[in-house]
Residue frames as a rotation matrix with the C-alpha (Angstrom) as fourth column:
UNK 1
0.396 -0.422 0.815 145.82
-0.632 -0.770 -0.092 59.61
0.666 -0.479 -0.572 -94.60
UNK 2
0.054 -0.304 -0.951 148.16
0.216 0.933 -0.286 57.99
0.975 -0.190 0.116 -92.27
UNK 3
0.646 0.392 -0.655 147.76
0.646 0.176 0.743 57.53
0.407 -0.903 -0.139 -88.68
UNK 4
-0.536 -0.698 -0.475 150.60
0.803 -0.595 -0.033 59.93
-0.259 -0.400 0.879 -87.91
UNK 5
-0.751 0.374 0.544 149.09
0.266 -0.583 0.768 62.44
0.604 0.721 0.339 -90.03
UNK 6
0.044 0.995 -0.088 145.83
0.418 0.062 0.906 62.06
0.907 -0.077 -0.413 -88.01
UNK 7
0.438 0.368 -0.820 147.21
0.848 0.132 0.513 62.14
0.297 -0.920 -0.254 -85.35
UNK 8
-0.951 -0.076 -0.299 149.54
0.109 -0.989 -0.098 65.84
-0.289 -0.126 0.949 -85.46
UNK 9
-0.554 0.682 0.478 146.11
-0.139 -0.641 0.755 67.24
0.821 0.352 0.450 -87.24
UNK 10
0.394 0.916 -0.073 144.27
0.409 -0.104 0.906 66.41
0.823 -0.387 -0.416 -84.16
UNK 11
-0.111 -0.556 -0.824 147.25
0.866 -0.460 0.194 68.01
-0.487 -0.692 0.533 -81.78
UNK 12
-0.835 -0.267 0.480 147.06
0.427 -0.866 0.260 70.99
0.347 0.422 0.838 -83.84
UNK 13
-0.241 0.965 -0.107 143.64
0.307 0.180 0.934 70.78
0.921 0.192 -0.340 -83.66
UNK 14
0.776 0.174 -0.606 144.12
0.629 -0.145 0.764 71.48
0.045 -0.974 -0.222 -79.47
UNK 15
-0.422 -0.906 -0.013 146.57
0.898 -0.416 -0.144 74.10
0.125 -0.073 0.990 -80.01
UNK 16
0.455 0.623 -0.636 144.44
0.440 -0.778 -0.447 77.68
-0.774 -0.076 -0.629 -79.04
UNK 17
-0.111 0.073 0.991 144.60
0.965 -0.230 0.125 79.70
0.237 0.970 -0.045 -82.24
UNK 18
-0.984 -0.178 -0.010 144.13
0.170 -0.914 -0.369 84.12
0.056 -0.365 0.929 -81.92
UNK 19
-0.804 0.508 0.308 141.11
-0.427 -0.855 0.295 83.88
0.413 0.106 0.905 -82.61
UNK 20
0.645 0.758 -0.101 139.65
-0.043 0.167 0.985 81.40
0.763 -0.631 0.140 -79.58
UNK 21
-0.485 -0.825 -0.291 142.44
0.348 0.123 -0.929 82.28
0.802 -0.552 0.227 -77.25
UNK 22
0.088 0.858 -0.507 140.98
0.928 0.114 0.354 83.22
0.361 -0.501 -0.786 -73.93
UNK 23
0.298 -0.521 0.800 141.16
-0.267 -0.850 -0.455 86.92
0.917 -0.078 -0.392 -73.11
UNK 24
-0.815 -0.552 -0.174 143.72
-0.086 0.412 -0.907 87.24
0.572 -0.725 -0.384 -69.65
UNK 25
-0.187 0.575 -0.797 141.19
0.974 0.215 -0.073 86.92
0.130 -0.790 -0.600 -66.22
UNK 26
0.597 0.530 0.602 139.32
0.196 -0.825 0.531 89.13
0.778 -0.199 -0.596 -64.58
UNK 27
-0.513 -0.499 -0.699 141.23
0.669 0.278 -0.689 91.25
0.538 -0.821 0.192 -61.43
UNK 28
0.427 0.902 0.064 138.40
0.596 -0.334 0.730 91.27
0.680 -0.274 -0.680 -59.49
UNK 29
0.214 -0.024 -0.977 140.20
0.927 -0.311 0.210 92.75
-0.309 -0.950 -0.045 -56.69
UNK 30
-0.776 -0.544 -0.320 141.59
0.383 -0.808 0.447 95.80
-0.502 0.224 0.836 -58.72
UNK 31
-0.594 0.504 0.628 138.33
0.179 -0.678 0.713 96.44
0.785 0.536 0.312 -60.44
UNK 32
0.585 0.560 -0.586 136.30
0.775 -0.173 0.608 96.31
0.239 -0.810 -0.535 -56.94
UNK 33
-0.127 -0.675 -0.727 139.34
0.831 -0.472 0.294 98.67
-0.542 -0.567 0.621 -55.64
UNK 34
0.778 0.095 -0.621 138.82
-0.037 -0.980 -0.196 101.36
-0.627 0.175 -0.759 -58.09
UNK 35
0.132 -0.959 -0.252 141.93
-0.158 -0.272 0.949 100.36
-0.979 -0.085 -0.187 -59.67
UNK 36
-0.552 -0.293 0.781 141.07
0.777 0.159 0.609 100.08
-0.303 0.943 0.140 -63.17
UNK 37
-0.893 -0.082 -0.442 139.20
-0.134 -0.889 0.437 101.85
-0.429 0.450 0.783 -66.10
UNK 38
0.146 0.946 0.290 136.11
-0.661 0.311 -0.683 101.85
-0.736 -0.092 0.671 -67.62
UNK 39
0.158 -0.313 -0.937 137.91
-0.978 0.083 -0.193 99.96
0.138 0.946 -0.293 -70.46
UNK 40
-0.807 -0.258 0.531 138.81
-0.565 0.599 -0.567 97.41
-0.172 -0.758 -0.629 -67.62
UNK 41
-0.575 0.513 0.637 135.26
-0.424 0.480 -0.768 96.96
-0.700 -0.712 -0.059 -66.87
UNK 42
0.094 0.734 -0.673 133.60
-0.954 -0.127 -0.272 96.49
-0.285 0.667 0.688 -70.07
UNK 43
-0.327 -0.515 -0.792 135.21
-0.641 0.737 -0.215 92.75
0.694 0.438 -0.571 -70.13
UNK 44
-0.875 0.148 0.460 132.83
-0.436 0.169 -0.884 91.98
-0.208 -0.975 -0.083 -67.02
UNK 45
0.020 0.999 0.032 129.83
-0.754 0.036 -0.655 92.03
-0.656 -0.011 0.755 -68.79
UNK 46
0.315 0.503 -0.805 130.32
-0.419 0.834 0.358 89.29
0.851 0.225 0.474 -71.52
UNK 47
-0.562 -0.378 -0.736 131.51
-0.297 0.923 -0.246 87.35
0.772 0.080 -0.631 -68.53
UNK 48
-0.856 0.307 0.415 128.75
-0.416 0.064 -0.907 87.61
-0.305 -0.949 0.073 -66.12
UNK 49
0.011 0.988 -0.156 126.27
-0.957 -0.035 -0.288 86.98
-0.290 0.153 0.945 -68.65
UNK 50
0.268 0.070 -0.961 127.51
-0.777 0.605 -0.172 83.79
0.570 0.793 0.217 -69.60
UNK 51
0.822 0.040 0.568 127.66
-0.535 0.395 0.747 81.23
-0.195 -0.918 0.346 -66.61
UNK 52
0.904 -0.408 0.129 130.68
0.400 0.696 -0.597 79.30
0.154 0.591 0.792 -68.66
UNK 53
0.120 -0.522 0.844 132.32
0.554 -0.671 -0.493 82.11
0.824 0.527 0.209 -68.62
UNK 54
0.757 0.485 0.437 131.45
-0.446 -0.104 0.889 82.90
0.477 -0.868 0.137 -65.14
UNK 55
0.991 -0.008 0.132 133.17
-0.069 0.819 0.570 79.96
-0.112 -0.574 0.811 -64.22
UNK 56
0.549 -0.800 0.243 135.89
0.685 0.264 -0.679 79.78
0.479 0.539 0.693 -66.12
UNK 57
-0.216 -0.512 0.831 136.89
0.045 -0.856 -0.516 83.16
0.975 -0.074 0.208 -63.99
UNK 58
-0.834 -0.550 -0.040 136.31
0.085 -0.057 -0.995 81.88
0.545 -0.833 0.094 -61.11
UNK 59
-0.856 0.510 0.084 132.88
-0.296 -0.350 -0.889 82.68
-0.424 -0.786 0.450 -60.20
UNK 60
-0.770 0.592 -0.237 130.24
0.561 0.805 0.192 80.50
0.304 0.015 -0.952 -59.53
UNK 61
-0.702 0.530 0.475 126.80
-0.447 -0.848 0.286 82.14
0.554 -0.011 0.832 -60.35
UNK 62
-0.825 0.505 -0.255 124.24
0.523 0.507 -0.685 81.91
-0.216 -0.698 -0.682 -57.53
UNK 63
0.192 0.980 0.062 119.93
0.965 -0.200 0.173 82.69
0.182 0.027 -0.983 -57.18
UNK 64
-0.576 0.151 0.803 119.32
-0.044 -0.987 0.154 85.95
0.816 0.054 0.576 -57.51
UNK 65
-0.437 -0.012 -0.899 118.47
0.891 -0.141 -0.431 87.71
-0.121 -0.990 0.072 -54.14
UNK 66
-0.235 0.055 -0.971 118.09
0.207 -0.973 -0.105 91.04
-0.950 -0.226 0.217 -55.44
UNK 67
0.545 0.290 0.787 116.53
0.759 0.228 -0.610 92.03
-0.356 0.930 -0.096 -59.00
UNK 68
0.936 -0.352 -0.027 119.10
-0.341 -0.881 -0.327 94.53
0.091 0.316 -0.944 -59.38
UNK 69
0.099 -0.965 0.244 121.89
-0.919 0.005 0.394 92.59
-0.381 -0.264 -0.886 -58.66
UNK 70
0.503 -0.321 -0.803 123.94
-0.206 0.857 -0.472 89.33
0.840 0.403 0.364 -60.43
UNK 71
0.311 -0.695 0.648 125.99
-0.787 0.195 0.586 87.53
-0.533 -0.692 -0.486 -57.18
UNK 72
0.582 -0.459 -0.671 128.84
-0.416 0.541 -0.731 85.32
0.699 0.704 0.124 -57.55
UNK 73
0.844 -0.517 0.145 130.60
0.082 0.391 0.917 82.96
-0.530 -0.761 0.373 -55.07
UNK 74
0.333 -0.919 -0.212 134.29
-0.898 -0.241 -0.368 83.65
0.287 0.313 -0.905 -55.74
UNK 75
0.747 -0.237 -0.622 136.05
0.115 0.967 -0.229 80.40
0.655 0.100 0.749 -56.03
UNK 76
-0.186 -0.736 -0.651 138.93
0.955 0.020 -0.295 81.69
0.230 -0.677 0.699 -53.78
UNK 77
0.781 0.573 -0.250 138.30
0.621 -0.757 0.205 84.52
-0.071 -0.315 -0.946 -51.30
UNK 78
0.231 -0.636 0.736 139.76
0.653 -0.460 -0.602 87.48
0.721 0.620 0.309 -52.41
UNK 79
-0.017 0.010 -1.000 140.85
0.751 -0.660 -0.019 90.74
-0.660 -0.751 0.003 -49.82
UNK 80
0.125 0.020 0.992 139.34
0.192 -0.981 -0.004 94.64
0.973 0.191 -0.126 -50.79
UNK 81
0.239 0.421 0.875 139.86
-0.500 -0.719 0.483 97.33
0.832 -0.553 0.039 -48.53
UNK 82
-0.806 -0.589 0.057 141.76
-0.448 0.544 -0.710 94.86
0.387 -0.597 -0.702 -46.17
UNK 83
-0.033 0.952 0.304 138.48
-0.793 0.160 -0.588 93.00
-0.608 -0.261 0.750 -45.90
UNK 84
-0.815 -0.037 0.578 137.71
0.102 0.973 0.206 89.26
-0.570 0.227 -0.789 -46.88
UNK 85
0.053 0.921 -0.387 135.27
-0.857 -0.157 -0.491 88.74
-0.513 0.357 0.781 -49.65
UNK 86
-0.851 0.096 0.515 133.95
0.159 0.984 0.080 85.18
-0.500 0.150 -0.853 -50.71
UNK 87
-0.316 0.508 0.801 131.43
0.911 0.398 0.106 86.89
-0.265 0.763 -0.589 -52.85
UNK 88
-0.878 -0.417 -0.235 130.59
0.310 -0.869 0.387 89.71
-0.366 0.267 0.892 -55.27
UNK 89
0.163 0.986 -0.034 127.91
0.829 -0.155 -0.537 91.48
-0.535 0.059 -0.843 -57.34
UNK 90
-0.943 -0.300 -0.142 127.64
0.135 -0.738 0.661 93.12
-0.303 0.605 0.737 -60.31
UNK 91
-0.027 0.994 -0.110 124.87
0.878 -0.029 -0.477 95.61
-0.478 -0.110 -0.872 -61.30
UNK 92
0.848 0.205 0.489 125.10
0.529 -0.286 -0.799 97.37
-0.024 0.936 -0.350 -64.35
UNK 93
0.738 -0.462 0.491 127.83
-0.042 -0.758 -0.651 99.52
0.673 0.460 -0.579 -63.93
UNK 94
-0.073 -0.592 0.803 129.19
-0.959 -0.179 -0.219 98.91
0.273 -0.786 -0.554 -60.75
UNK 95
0.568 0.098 -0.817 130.93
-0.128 0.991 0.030 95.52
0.813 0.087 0.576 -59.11
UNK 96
0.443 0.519 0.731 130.95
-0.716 -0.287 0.637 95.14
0.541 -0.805 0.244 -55.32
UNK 97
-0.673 -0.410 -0.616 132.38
-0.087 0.870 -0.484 92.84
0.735 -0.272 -0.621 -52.98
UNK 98
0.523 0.837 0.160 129.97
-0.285 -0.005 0.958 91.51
0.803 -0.547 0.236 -50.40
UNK 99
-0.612 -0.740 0.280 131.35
-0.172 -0.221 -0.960 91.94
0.772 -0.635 0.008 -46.67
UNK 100
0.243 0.353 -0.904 130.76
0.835 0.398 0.380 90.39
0.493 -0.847 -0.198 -43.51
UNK 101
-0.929 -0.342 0.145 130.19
0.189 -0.771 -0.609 94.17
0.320 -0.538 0.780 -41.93
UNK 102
-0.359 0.933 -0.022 127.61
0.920 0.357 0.162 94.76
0.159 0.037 -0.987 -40.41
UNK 103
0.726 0.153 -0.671 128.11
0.350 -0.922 0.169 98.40
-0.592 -0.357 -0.722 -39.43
UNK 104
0.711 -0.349 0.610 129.70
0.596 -0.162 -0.787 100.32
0.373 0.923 0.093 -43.13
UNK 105
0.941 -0.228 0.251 130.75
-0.241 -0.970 0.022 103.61
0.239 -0.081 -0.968 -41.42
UNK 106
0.370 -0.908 -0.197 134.58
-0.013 -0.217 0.976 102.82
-0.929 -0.359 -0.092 -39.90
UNK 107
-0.150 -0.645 0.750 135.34
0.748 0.422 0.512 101.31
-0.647 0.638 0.419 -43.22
UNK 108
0.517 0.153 0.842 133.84
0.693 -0.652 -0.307 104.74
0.502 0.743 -0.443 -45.11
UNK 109
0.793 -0.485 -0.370 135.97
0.045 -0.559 0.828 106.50
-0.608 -0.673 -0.421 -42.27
UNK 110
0.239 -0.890 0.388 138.81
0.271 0.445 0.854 104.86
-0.932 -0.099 0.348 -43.64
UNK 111
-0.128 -0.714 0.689 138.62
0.896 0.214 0.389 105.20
-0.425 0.667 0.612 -46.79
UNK 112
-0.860 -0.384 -0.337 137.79
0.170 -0.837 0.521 108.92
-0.482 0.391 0.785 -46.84
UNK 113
-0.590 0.617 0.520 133.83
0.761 0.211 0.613 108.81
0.268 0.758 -0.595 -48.05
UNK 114
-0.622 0.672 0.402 131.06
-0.695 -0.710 0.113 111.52
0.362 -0.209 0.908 -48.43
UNK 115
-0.690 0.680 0.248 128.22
0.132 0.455 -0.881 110.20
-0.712 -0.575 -0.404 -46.76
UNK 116
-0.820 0.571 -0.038 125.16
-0.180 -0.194 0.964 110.07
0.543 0.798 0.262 -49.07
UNK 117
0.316 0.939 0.135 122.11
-0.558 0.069 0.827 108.65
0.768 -0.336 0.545 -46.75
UNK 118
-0.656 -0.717 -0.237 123.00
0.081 0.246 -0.966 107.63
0.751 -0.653 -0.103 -43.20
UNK 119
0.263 0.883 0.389 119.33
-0.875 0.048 0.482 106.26
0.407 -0.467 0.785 -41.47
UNK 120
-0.344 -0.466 0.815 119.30
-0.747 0.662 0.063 103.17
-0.569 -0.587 -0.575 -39.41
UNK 121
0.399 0.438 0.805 118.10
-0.155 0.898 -0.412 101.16
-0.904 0.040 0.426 -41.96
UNK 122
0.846 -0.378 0.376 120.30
0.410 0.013 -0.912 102.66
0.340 0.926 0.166 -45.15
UNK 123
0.492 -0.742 -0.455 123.62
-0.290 -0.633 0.718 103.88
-0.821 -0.221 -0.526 -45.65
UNK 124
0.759 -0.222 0.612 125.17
0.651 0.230 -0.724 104.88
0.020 0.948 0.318 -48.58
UNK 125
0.640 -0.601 -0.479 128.74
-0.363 -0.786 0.501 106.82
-0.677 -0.146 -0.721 -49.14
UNK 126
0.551 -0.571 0.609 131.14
0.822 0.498 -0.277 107.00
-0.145 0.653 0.743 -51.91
UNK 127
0.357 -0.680 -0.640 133.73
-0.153 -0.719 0.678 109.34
-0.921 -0.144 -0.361 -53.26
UNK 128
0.946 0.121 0.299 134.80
0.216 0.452 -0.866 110.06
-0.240 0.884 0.401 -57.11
UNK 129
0.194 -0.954 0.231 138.19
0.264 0.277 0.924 109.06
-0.945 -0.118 0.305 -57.62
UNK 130
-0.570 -0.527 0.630 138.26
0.599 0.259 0.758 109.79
-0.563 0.809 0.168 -61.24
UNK 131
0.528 0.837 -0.146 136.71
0.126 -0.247 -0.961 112.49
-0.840 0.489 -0.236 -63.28
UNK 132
-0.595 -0.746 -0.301 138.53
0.011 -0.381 0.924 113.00
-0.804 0.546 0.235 -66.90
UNK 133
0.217 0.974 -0.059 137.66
-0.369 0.026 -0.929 113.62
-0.904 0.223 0.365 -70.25
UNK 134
-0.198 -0.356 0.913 137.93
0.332 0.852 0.404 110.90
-0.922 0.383 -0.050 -72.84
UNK 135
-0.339 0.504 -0.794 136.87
-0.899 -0.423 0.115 110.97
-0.278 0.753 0.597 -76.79
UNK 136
0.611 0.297 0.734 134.43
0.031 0.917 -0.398 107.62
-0.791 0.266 0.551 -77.80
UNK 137
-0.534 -0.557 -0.636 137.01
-0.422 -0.476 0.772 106.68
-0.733 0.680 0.019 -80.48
UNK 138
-0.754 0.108 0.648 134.43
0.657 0.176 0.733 105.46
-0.035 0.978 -0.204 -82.74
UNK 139
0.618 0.786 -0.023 132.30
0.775 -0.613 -0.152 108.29
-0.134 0.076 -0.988 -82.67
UNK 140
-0.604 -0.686 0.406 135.05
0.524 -0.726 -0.446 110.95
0.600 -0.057 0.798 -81.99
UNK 141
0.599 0.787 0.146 132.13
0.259 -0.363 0.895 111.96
0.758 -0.499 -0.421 -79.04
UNK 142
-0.472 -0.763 0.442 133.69
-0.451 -0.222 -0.864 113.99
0.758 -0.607 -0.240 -76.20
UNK 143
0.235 0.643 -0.729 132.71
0.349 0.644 0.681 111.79
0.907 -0.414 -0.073 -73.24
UNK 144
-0.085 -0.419 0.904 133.56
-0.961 -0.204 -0.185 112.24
0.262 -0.885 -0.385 -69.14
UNK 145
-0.035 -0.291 -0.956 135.18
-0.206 0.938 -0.278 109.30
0.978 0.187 -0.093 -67.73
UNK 146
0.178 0.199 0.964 133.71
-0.921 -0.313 0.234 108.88
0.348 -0.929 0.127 -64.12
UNK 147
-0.534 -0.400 -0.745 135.27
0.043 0.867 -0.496 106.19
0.845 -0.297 -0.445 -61.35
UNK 148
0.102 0.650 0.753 133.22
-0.806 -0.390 0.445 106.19
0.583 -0.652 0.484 -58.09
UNK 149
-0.686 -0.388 -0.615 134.23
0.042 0.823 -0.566 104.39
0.726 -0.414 -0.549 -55.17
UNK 150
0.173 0.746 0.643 131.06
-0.803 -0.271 0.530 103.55
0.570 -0.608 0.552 -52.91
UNK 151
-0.996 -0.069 0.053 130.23
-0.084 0.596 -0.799 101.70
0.023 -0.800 -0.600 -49.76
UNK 152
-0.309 0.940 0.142 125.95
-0.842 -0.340 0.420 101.02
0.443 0.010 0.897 -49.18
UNK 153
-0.939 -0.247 0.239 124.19
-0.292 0.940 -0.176 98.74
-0.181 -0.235 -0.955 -47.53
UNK 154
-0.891 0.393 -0.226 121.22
-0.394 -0.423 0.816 96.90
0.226 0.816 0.532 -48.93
UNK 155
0.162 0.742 0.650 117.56
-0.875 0.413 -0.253 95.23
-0.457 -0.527 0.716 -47.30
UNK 156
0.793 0.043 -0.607 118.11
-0.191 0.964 -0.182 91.90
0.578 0.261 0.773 -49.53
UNK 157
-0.024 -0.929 -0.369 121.68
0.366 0.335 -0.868 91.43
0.930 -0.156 0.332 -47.55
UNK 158
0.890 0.418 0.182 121.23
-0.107 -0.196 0.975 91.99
0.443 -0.887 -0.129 -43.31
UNK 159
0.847 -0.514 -0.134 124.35
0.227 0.122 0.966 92.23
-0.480 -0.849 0.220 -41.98
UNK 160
-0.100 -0.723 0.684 126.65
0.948 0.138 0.285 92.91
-0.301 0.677 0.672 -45.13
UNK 161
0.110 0.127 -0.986 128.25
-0.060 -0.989 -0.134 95.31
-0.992 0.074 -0.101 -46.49
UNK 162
0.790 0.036 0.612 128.77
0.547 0.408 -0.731 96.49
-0.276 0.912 0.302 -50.17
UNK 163
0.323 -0.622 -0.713 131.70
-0.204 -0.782 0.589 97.88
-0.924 -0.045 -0.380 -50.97
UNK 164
0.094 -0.679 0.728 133.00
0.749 0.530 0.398 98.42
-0.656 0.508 0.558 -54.70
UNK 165
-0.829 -0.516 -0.216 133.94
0.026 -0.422 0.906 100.32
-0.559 0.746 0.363 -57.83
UNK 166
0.725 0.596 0.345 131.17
0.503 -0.115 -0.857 102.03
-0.471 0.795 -0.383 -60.62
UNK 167
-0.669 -0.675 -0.312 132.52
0.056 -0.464 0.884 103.06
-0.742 0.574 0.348 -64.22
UNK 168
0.494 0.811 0.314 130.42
0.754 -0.219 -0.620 104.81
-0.434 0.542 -0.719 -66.38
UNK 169
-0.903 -0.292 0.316 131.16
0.428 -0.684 0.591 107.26
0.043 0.669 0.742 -69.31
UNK 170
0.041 0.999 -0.029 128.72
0.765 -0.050 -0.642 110.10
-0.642 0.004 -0.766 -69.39
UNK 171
0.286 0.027 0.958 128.08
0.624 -0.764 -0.166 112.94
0.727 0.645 -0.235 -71.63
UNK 172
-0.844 -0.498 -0.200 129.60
0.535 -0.753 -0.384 116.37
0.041 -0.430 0.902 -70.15
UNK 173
0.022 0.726 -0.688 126.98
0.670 -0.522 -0.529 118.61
-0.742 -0.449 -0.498 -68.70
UNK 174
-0.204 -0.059 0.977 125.28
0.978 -0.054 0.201 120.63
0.041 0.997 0.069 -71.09
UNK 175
-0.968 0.000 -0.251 126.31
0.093 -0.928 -0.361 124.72
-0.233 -0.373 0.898 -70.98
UNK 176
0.314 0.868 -0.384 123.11
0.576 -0.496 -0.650 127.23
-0.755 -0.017 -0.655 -70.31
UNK 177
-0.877 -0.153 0.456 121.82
0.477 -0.145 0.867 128.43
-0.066 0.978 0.200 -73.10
UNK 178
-0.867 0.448 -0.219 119.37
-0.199 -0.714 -0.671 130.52
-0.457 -0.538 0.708 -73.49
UNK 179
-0.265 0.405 0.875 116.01
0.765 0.641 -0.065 129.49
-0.587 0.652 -0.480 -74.87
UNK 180
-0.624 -0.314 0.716 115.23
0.765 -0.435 0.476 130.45
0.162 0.844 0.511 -78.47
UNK 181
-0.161 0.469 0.868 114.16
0.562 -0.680 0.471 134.10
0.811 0.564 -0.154 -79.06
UNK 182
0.724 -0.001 -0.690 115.21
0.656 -0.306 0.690 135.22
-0.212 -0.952 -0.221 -75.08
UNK 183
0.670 -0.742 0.035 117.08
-0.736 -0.658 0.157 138.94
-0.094 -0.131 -0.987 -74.66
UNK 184
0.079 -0.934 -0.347 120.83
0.441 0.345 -0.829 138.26
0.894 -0.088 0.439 -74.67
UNK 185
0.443 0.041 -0.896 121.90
0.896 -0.052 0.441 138.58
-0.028 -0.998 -0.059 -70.91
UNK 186
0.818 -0.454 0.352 123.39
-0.314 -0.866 -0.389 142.75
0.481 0.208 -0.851 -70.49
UNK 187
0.152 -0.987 -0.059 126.86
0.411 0.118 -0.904 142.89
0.899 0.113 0.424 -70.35
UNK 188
0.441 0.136 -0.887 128.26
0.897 -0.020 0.442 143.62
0.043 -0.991 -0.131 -66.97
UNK 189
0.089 -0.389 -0.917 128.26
0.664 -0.663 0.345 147.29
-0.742 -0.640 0.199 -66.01
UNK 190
-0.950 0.279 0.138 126.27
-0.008 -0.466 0.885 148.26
0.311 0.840 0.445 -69.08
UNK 191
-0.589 0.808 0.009 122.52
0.172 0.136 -0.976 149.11
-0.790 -0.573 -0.219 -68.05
UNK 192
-0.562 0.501 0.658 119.75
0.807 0.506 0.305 147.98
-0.181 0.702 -0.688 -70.14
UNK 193
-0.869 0.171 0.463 117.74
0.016 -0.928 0.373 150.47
0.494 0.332 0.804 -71.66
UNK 194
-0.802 0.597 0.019 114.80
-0.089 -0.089 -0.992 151.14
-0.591 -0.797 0.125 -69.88
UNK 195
-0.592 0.623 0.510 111.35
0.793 0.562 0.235 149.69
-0.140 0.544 -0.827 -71.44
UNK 196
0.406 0.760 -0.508 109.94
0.788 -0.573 -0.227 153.34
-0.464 -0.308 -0.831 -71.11
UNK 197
-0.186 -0.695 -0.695 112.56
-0.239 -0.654 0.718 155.66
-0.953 0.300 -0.045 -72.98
């Protein structure tokens, strides 16, 4: 083989290919914002679990603080919610920006939250932005497609707030049914027979 030869086959060789192309970045700020889908998020998890991958998106995994939570210094601070964040957190379903707030409530003013637990040592509020219903297409399962924008603050973090974005598919609430071998309910404005007649 001649040295030309060698050398295009090893440029080719560095040419990305479809099938180790990287997929595009995360936008953390649109999935913290609520602004994507749960389709969005599902491209979070291989990259949080893989610190390479981590990196490679910017974020630079740090000690766990919280056993419920993954944190990530953000290589460049990002703005949610017109709020600086220099670091996130993702925890199963939901992915958070961590805020220098120390008091949640204007910012759950602002954006329009229910309250959920509001003690001096917790506070939690959020608001579902999304409720729809989807079909799993490899199941053909009817699913409910739920966005949930929350605010909370947490005892491993003193002075911070959380503020971000949960996406979760759940099954649709299942209708009442009666259980097996119960009366059918009487039609309305038909009285039941009496147990004595």
């Amino acid at each position: 083989m001649t040295p030309f030869r060698c050398a295009c086959l090893g440029l080719l060789a560095l040419l990305p290919t479809p099938a180790f192309a990287e997929a595009a970045p995360l936008d953390l700020t649109a999935l913290i914002e609520c602004r994507q889908s749960v389709s969005d998020y599902d491209a979070v998890a291989p990259v949080v679990a893989d610190p390479l991958k981590a990196v490679a998106n910017g974020l630079q995994p740090l000690p766990q603080t919280n056993q419920f939570m993954s944190e990530f210094r953000l290589a460049a601070p990002i703005t949610v919610f017109g709020e600086r964040a220099e670091y996130i957190t993702v925890a199963g379903a939901s992915i958070m920006a961590i805020l220098d707030l120390a008091d949640p409530r204007p910012l759950a003013k602002r954006l329009a939250l229910e309250d959920g637990v509001d003690t001096p040592v917790k506070f939690m509020a959020g608001r579902e932005l999304v409720s729809r219903d989807v079909t799993d297409p490899r199941t053909g399962e009817a699913l409910i497609e739920s966005v949930i924008l929350s605010l909370s603050t947490v005892k491993s973090h003193p002075g911070k707030t959380l503020a971000g974005c949960t996406y979760s598919l759940d099954l649709p609430p299942e209708e009442d049914t009666p259980p097996p071998g119960a009366a059918p309910a009487p039609l309305p404005g038909v009285n039941p027979p009496s147990a004595g007649r």
